[in-house]
N, C-alpha and C positions, 0 to 999 in steps of 0.2 A: 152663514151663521147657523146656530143649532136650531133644529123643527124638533116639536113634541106632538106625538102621530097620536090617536085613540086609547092605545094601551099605556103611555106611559112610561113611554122611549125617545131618545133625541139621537137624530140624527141631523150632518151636516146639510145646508139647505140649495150645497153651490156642487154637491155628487160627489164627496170625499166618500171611497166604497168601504162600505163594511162597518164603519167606525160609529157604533152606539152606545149610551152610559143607560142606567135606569134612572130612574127621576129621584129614586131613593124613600119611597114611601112604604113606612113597614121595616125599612130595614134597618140595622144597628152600623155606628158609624164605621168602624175598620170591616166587618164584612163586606157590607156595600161597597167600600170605597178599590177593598180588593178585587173584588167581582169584575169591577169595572173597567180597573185597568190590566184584570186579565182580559176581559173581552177583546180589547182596545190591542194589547198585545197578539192576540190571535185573531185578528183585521182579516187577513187577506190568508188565513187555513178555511180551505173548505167546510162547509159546515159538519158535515159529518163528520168527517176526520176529527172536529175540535170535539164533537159531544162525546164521541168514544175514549177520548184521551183523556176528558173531566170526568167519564163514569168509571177510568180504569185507577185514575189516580189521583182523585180529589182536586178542586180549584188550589187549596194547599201545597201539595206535591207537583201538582203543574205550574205554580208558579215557581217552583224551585227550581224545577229545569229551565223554565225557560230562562231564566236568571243566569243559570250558568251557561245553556248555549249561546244567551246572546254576550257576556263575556267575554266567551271566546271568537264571539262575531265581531267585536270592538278590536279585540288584540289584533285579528287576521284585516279587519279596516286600515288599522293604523301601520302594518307593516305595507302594506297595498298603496297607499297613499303616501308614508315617508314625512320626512318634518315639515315639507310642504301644504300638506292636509290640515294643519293646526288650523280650525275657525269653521272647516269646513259640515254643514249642519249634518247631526244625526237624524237618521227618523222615528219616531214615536216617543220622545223625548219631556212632550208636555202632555198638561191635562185637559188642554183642549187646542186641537191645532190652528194655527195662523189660517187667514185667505190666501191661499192659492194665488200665484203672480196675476191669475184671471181675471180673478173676481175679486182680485184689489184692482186690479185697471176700470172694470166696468163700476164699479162703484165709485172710482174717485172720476171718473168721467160724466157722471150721475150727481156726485155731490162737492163735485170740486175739490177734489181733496185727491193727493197723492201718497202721500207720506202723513199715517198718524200716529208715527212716532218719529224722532232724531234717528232711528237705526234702522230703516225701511226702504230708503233709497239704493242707488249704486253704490256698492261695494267696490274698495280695492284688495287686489291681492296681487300676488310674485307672478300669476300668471295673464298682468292686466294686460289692456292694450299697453303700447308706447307712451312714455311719457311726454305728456302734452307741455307745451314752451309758450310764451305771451306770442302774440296777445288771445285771449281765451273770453270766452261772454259764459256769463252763469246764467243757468237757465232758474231764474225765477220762476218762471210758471210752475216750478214744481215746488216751489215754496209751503210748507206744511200750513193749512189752516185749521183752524178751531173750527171740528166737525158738527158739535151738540155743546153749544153753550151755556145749556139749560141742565145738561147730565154730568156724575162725576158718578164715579165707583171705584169700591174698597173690596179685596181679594184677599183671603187666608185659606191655605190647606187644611188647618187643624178646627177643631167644633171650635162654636163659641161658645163658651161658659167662662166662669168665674176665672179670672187670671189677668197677671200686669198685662200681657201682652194681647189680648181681647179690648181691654182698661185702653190701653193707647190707639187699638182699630178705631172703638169706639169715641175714642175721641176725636181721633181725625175726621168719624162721619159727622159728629157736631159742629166743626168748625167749617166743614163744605157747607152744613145746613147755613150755618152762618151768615157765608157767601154767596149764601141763593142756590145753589147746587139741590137738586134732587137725587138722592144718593142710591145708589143700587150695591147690596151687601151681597157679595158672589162670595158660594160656597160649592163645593163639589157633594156631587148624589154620595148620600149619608148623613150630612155633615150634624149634629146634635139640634145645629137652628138651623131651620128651613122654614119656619113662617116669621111674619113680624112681628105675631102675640110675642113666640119666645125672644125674637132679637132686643123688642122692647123692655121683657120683665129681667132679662139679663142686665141690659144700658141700665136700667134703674135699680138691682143690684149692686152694679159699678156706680152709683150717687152720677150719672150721666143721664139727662134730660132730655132724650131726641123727638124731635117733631113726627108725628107718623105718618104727617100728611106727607111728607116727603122722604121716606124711606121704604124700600122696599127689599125684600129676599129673592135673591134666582140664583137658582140651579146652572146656569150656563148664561153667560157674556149676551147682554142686549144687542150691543155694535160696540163703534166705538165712542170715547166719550171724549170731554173738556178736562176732567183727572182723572188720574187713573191711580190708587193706591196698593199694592200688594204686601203683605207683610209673611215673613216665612224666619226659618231655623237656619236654613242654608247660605253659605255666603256668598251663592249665587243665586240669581230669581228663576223659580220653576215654569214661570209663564214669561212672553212676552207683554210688552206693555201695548194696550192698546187706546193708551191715552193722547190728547195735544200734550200734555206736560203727562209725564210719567214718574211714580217716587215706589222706591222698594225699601222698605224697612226691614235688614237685617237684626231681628233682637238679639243673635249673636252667632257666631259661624260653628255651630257643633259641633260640622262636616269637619272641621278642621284639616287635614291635610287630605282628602279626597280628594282623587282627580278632579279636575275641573273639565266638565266634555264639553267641545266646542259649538255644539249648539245653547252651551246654558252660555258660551258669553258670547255670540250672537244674539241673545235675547237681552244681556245685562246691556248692550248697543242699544236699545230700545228705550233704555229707562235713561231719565234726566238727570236724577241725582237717588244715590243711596244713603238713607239715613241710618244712624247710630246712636245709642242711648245713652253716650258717653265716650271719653277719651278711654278709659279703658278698651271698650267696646272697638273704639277707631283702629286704637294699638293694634288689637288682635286679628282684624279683618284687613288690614294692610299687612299683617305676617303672612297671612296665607293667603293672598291675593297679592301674590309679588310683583316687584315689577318686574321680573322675566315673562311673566304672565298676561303683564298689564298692557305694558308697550307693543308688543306683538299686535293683540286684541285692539290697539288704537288705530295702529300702522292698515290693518285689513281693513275694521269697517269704520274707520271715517270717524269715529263718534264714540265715548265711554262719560258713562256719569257723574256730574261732581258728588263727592265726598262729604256729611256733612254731619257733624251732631247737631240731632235734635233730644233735647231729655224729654224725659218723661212727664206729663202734667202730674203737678200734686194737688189733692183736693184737702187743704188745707183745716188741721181744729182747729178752734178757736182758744185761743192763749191762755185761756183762766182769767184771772185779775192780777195779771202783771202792770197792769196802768198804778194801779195802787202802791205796789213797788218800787214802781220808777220816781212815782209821785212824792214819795217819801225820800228817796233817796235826793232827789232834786228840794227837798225840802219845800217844795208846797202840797197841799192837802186839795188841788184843785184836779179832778180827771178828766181824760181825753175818752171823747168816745168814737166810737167802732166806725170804719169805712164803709165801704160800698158793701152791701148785703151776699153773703155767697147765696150759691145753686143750691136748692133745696136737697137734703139727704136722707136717704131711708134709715129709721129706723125702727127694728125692731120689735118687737115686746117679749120676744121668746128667747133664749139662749139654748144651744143644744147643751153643752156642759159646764158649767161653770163651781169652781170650788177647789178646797185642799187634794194631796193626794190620799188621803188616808181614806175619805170621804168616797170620791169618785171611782176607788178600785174595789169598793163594798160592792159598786152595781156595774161591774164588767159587761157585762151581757148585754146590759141596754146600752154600751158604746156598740159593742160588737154586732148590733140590729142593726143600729145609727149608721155604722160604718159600711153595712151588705145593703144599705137603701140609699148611699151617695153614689156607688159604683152605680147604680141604676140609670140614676138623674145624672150622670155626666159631673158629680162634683158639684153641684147645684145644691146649696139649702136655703130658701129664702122662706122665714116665716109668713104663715097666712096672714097671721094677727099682727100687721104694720099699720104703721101712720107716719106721715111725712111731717117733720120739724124742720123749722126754719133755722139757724147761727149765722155768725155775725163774722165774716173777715175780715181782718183787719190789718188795713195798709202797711203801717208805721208798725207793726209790731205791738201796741201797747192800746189798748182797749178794755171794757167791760166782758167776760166769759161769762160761763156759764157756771164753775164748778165753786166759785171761791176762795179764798184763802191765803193763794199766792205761796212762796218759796215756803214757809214756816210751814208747812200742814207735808212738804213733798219730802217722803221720806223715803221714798221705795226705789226701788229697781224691775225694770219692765225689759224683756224681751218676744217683738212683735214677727212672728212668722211661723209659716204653715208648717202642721206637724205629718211629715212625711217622710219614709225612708226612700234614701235611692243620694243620688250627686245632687249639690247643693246644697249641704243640707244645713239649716238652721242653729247648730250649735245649740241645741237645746237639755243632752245629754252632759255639755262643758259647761254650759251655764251652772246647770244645779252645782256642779263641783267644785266651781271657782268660787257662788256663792257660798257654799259649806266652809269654803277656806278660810275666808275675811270674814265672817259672820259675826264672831267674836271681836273683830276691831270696828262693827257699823254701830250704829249709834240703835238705842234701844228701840224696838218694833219694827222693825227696817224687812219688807220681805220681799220676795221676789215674785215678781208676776210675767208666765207666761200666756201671751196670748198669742190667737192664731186661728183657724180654720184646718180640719181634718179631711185629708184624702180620704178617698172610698177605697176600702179594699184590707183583707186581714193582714196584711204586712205595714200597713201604713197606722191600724188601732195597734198591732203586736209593739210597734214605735212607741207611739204614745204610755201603753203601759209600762212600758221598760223606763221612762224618765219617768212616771210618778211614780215608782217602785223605788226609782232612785231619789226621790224627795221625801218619802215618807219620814216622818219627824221634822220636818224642814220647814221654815215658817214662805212657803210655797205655795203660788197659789194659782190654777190651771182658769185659763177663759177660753173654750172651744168654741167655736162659731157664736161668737156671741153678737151682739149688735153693733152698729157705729155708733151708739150712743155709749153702749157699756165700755166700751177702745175708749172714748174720749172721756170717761169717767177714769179710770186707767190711766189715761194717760196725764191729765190734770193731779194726780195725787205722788207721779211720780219723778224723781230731782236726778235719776240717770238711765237714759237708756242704752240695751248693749248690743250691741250687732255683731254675731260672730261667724256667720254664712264664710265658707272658705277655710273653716279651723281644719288643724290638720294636715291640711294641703303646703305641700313647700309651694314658691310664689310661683306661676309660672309652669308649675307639673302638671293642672289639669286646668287649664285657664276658664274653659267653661262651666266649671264647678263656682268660683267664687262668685262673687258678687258682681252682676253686670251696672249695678247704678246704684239700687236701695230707696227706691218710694218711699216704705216704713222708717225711713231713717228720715228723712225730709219731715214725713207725718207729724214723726214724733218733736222733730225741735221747732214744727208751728204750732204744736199744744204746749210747750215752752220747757219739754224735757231739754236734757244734757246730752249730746251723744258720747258716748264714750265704745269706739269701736273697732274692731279688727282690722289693722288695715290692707284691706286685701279688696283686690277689683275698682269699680270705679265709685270706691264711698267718699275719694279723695275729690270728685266735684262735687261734692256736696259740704263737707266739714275739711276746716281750714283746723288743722291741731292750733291748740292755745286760743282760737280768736273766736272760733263759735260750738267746740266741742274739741274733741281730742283723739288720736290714731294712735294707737299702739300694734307692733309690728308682730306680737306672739301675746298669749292669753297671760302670762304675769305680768306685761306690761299693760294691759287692760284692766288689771287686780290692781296694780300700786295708781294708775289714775284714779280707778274710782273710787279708792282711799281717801286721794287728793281731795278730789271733788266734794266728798264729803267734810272734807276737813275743810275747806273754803268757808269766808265770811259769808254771810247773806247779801253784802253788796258786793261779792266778788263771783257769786254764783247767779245774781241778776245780772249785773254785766256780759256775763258768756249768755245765759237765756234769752235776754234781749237782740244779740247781735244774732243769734239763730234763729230766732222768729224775724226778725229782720233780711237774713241772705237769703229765707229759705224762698222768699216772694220770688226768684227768679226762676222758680220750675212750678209759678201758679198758671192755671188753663189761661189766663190772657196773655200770660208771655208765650206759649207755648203756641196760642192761634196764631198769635201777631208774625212771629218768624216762620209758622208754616205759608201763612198767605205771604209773605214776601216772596219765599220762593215759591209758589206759585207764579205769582205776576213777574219776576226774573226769568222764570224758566219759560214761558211764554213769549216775554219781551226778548229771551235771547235768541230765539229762531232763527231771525236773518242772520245771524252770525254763526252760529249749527251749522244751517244751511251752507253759507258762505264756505266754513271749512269745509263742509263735508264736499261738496262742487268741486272745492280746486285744491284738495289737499296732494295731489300728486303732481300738480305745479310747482307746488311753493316748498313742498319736502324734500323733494328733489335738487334743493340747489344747494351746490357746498359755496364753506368763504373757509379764505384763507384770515386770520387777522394779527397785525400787530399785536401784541405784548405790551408795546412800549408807545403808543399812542397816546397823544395828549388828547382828546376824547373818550370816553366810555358811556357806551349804553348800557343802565345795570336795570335788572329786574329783579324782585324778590320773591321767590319761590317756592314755600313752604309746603306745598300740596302736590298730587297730581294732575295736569289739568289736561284737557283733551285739546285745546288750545295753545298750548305751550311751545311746543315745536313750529307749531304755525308761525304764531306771533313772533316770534324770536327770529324767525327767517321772512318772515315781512316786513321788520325793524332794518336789521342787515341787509338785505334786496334796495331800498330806499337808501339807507345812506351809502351804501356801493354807489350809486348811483348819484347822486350830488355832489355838490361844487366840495373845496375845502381841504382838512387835513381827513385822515383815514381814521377808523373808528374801530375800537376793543370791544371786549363784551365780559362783562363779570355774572353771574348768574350766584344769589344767593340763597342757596336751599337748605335744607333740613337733612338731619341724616334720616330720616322716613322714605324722603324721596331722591336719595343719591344717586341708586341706578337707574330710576326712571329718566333722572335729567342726563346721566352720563351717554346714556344711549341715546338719548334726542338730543345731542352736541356733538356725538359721532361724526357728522359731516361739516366741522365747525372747529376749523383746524385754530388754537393760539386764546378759545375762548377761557376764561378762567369762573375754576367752578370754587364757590366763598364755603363751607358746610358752616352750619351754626345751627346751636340745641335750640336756640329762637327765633328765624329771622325778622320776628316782627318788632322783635325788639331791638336790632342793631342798625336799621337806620337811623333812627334821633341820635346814636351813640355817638360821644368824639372819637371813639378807636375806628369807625370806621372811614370817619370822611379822613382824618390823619395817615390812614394804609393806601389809600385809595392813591395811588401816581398818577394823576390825571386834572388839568384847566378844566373839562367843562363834561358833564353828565347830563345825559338823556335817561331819564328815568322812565320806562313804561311797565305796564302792568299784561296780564291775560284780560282786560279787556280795553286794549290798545292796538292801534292801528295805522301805519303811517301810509301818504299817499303820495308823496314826494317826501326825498332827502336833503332838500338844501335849504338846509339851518343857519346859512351865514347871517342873515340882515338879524338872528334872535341872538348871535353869541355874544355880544356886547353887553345884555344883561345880564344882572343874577342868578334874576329866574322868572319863565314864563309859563304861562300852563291855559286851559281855557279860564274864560271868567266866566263868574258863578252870576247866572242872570234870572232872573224871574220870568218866564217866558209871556206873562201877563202886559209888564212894564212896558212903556213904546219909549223912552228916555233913555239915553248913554249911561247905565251907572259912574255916580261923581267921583271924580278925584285922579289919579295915577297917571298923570301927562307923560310919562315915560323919564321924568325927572329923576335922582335919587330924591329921597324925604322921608316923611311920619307915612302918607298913604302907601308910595311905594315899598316902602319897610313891611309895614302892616303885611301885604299882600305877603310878602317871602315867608314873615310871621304866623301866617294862618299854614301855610304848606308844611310849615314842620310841625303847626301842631295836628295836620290831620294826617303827617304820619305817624304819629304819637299815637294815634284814633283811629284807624281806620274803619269806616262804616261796613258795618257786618254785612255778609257776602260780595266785597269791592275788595282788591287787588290795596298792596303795600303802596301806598303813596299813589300818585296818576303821571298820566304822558306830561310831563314838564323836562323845561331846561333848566340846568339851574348850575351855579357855579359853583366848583369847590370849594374854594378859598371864602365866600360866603355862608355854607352851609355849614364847615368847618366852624365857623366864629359863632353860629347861630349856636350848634349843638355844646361848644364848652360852654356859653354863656346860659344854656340851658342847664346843665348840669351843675355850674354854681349856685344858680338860683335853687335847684331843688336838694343840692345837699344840704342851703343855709335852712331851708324848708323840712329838711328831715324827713325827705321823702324822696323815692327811686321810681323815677317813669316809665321804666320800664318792668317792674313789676307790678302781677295784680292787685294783690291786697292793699288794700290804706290809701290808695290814690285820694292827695285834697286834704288831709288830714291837717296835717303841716303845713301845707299850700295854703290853704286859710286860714291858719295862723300869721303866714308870713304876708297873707294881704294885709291883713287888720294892724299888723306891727306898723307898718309903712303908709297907714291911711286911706287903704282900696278895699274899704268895708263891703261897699255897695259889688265887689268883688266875689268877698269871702263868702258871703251866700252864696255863691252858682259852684263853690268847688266840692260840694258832696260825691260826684265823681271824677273831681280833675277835668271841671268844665274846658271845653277846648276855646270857648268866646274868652275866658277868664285868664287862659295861661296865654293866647296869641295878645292880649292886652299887657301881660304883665311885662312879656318881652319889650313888647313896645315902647313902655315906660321908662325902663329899667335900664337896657343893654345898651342905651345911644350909639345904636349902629345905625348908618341907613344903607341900606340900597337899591341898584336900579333895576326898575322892572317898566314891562314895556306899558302903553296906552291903553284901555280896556279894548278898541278897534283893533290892534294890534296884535293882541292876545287872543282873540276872536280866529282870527286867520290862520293864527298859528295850529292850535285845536281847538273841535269843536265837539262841548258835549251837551248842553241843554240849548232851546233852542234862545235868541236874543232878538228878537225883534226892532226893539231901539236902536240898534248897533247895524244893524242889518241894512237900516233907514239912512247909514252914512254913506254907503256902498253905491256906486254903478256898475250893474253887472255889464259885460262887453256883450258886443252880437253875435250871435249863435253859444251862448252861453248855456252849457246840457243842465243846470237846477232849475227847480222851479222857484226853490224859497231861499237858498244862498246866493247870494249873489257873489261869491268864489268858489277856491278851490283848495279848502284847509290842507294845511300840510299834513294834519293827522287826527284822529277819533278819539276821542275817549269816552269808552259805554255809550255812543249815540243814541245807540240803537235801547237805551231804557228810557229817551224821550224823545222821540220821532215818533210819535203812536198819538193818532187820535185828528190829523190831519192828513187828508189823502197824498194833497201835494208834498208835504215835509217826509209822507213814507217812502214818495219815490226819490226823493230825492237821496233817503237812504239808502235806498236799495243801489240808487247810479254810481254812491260816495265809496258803499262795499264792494262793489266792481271794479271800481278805479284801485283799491289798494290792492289786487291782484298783480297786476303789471305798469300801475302807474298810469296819472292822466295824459294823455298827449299833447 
């Protein structure tokens, strides 16, 4: 790791030569940061040599060359190496180098640790040993463990200051604090924060609240830790992860089609999963991260990250008095008050500009001061003269505000973003113009407000003055850096907000230009504005056109909406405010902890099975199948993603039933057209499989077209976190469908009912399976390892689809789910029903089937189901059991046919984890 000597220099502590940064004290951030990674690049020139070539041609000018000769050091690499070389690491690559094969051995000899990260171990490549054939032992011992349970850290290249994407650093370190984590915020020498006064006066700034007792700033990597967070521009990670769980937050791939050099995705091997701020965001980072690209990088090192959006937290205003609204509209005079209390937010007393343009361009000068003292601070203004107020968020959308008045007082028009020139730019010059246009058709006093914050720098004020120049006369009115009180005063007065970031742009010509998400737009429809917006980037996960705001595709179609919108009833304009203060709760800081600690504790929990692949993936890859076409069985799996498990699973499915009793077994594989070639080339050696494409797949197993296509008696459904360990499914094909049972691991009793009869309980069971494929739980696989019969699932899904047309509503779309649904319980006397379907409750629709459809059928004994797979653990069940002598578990007393996600509850019992660990070895080559 890095030493810092007397003067004020880090060097590595394990004899990496040459390689030193400055600590960065004194210095300004791009200076410094250049300096350093010039050093860093002139490692191993002789000292002199280096100082006479900085004194002949500036750090400047020598960084140019060497830029170009090493260029041409890459070309003359890759012609030397040939296509075989793809993956094979560069050096000097990163900003702080990995340990040495050395001094990771002696340290994980030290602290029990081998591997602290998924992509640390053995590597394969075309030039491996021999491929190894069963039977095979995985060497657990090299199992990764959680090195510093107590530590997690967060990594950015760029300063921290004011910005969405500092807004989301900084929040991920709140929600480690959360979790007990003491968090270490790594910046490289330069970076604008390097103490924790500034990391802190920033977080609170960003309305984020961090504990200082456990936060800290450094210059260079403590070890390693329990998380590891890096956030960057590129759509690839500039560091290795040196976390147990590892996450890189691409906020969007700028790099766009820039090589990808094979050490950055040896490092992207490191990390667990890559986040995304959205579907737009996903789009664009799976363009240029192809799978020509992908799969290669899987096939070498074993190991690539799941894929996943996470949006952005919004720190939500408080709605005004739309309670009042609603209340009237509902025709009682009775109001709801506010929920849970939000996080305290700064605000203000000061504004730097606020007012018309006629006003503001009388006194140029003092922006143009304003503007030569942000370049300074880094884009930094936070007034001295603050105080902290408390506001009220609120749950349901309808609550007590602050501002009063409700729709009758909202007259205006508000556009929320920073006024800077360069890509991205806020539409702030179209704004004025569009408003000029309709101005005459808005109802009297009606003006427009731009707000936003001012880069430093005289191209970014020469901006600013060019659109009040262009408003002059204009009932316009500028808020520059103003407070979060005076935005939420702004925003309570105003009935449309317009977002036009991306104007301009054809769709698709500069994809990093538009819109990656829109906070401000979230912002604005929890203070209970309208959005009425461009549609361009990813504003399309946020505003549903028609149901909580409106997308129009070019700027006159944002003209004739917010016409509309104007022209709207006041109960037709509370209606849309409501359901936008309503949708917007799902990108508030609780939703946004809750799914990062999930995957946390996933990506932790998934280890043994990381592991697992990564040990024997040149076993299990290695095997071709020939298969029927025409087989009356199919094993399908649904595929929507890229998953680094995919090829595995899908040849440990096929390896098992090649292998047992019975008729021979197809493979249908339903993917996305996202991931078509990824899946095409991992079915390369998977001769007669059939590949489904579909623009949803998660939506076409509940479908009748699909079980009606499907030529096939009887389906094996498993998933990427499926597992079999024997093939012979004969004694299960007699039921409908069998799958693990869901057991309380607490419980020591047989869960009642399902003698293996057809009936109501049996029924029931088949009935919860389709509706958790209707559901599936966020980050789990399309449906689970179950058998289940066509002709049954068939009869399930029409009787499903009459029920929800009579319901006037589509299950397999997002919006409106429930809607109709409870309607149609309450029509039919299943009140006590229609409460739980505000999201198409899945207890509510496997009931309704129930009720409804008088179908039965059979499914096997909960003992029986048990055997078959196993995924939580069952104790009661367990208790019916004799294990035989010499029996390898400690805690089953069998030997399941197959897994499902075990390994997310085997944790927390010694014996149940080895027991794991003997179950993931047996599905290698099968048990004996």
């Amino acid at each position: 790791m890095w030493k810092e000597d007397s003067n004020g220099r880090f060097s590595w502590a394990n004899g990496h030569p040459g390689v030193d940064l400055p600590s960065g004290k004194g210095h300004l951030g791009a200076l410094s940061t250049g300096a350093a990674l010039l050093d860093r690049a002139l490692a191993h020139v002789p000292p002199r040599v280096r100082h006479q070539a900085k004194h002949l041609l500036g750090w400047q000018g020598l960084m140019m060359t060497i830029l170009f000769l090493h260029g041409l050091w890459v070309m003359a690499y890759l012609h030397a190496v040939g296509p075989g070389g793809l993956g094979m690491p560069l050096p000097g690559m990163q900003p702080w180098a990995r340990l040495d094969a050395t001094a990771a051995a002696a340290d994980a000899s030290s602290a029990g640790i081998v591997e602290p990260g998924i992509g640390m171990g053995r590597q394969l490549s075309a030039a491996a040993a021999p491929v190894r054939t069963c039977p095979v032992d995985v060497e657990w011992g090299k199992l990764a463990k959680d090195p510093n349970k107590g530590r997690a850290a967060v990594f950015t290249l760029y300063n921290i200051v004011f910005g969405g994407g500092e807004r989301y650093l900084l929040s991920i370190v709140l929600v480690l604090q959360g979790m007990g984590y003491h968090v270490d915020v790594m910046v490289l020498p330069g970076n604008a924060c390097t103490t924790r006064e500034f990391l802190l006066k920033t977080a609170e700034g960003l309305r984020i609240r961090l504990d200082p007792a456990k936060v800290d700033v450094l210059v260079v990597p403590r070890d390693v830790y329990s998380v590891f967070f890096s956030l960057g521009n590129e759509k690839m990670p500039q560091v290795g992860g040196i976390g147990y769980v590892n996450f890189f937050m691409n906020q969007f791939p700028f790099d766009a089609y820039n090589w990808v050099k094979p050490i950055e995705l040896e490092m992207l091997s490191s990390y667990d999963y890559v986040l995304l701020n959205s579907r737009y965001s996903y789009m664009w980072w799976h363009t240029y991260v192809t799978d020509g690209l992908y799969y290669p990088a899987l096939r070498k090192h074993g190991a690539l990250p799941l894929v996943e959006i996470l949006h952005p937290p919004v720190d939500p205003f408080p709605p005004d008095s739309l309670d009042d609204l609603e209340a009237a509209r509902k025709g009682s005079a009775k109001k709801k008050k506010g929920g849970m209390p939000q996080p305290w937010r700064l605000r203000s007393s000061g504004a730097l500009f606020s007012g018309d343009a006629t006003t503001l361009l009388s006194d140029k000068q003092s922006i143009l001061a304003r503007s030569t003292e942000l370049v300074a601070e880094h884009d930094l203004f936070v007034s001295d003269r603050r105080e902290l107020v408390a506001v009220t968020q609120l749950g349901t959308g309808l609550g007590a505000g602050s501002g009063g008045g409700g729709a009758g007082r909202r007259r205006h028009i508000a556009l929320v973003g920073r006024f800077f020139e360069g890509r991205q730019s806020k539409g702030h010059n179209e704004a004025v113009e569009m408003f000029h246009g309709i101005l005459p058709r808005l109802p009297p006093g009606t003006e427009l407000h731009l707000v936003g914050n001012l880069m430093g720098g005289l191209e970014h004020a020469t901006y600013l003055f060019n659109v009040m120049q262009q408003a002059v006369g204009l009932p316009v009115k500028f808020h520059v850096g103003v407070s979060s009180k005076d935005v939420e005063e702004v925003l309570h007065s105003t009935l449309v907000q317009w977002h036009l970031t991306g104007v301009g742009l054809v769709p698709g010509e500069d994809p990093a230009s538009e819109e990656h998400f829109g906070i401000s737009v979230a912002e604005g429809m929890s203070a209970g504005c309208i959005p009425v917006v461009l549609l361009r980037g990813g504003v399309g996960d946020i505003v549903q056109h028609g149901v909580n705001g409106f997308l129009g595709p070019e700027l006159p179609h944002v003209s004739n909406l917010t016409l509309q919108v104007f022209n709207m009833t006041t109960a037709q304009q509370t209606a849309v405010r409501t359901r936008a203060i309503r949708d917007v709760t799902r990108f508030t800081h609780t939703t946004f902890a809750k799914k990062f600690k999930d995957m946390v504790q996933r990506g932790s929990y998934s280890k043994p099975l990381q592991h697992l692949v990564k040990e024997t993936y040149d076993v299990v890859l290695s095997r071709t199948f020939e298969l029927r076409e025409d087989s009356g069985n199919v094993a399908v799996i649904f595929q929507p993603d890229r998953h680094y498990a995919f090829e595995y699973v899908v040849k440990n499915v096929l390896f098992h039933l090649a292998n047992g009793e019975g008729e021979a077994w197809g493979l249908v594989v339903v993917h996305a057209h996202s991931n078509a070639n990824f899946v095409k080339r991992a079915m390369e050696g998977v001769s007669g499989a059939r590949l489904w494409e579909e623009a949803d797949p998660a939506a076409v197993l509940a479908s009748p077209r699909f079980w009606q296509h499907l030529d096939a008696k009887r389906v094996l459904l498993f998933t990427t976190d499926s597992l079999l360990l024997r093939g012979n499914l004969k004694e299960y094909l007699p039921y409908d469908y069998a799958a693990a049972p869901g057991c309380d691991p607490a419980a020591r009793d047989p869960p009642s009912g399902g003698s293996g009869d057809s009936g109501p309980s049996g029924s029931s069971g088949l009935m919860a399976s389709l509706e958790s494929d209707l559901f599936p739980k966020p980050g789990r696989g399309l449906g689970v390892l179950s058998l289940r019969s066509v002709g049954a699932m068939r009869d399930l899904a029409q009787q499903m689809q009459r029920v929800t047309d009579t319901a006037g509503e589509d299950p397999t779309q997002v919006g409106g789910r429930g809607k109709g649904l409870g309607k149609y319980f309450q029509a039919r006397g299943l009140a006590e029903l229609a409460a739980e379907t505000g999201v198409f409750a899945r207890p509510a629709l496997a009931a309704l089937l129930d009720r409804v459809s008088g179908l039965t059928y059979s499914v096997p004994a909960p003992r029986d189901a048990y055997r078959f797979a196993v995924e939580s653990p069952c104790p009661g069940l367990e208790a019916n059991f004799t294990a035989p002598y010499g029996h390898p578990l400690h805690t089953l007393p069998f030997i399941p046919t197959g897994l499902q996600g075990t390994w997310y509850h085997f944790w927390g019992d010694s014996k149940r984890y080895r027991d794991l660990l003997k179950l993931l070895g047996m599905s290698v080559c099968g048990h004996a």
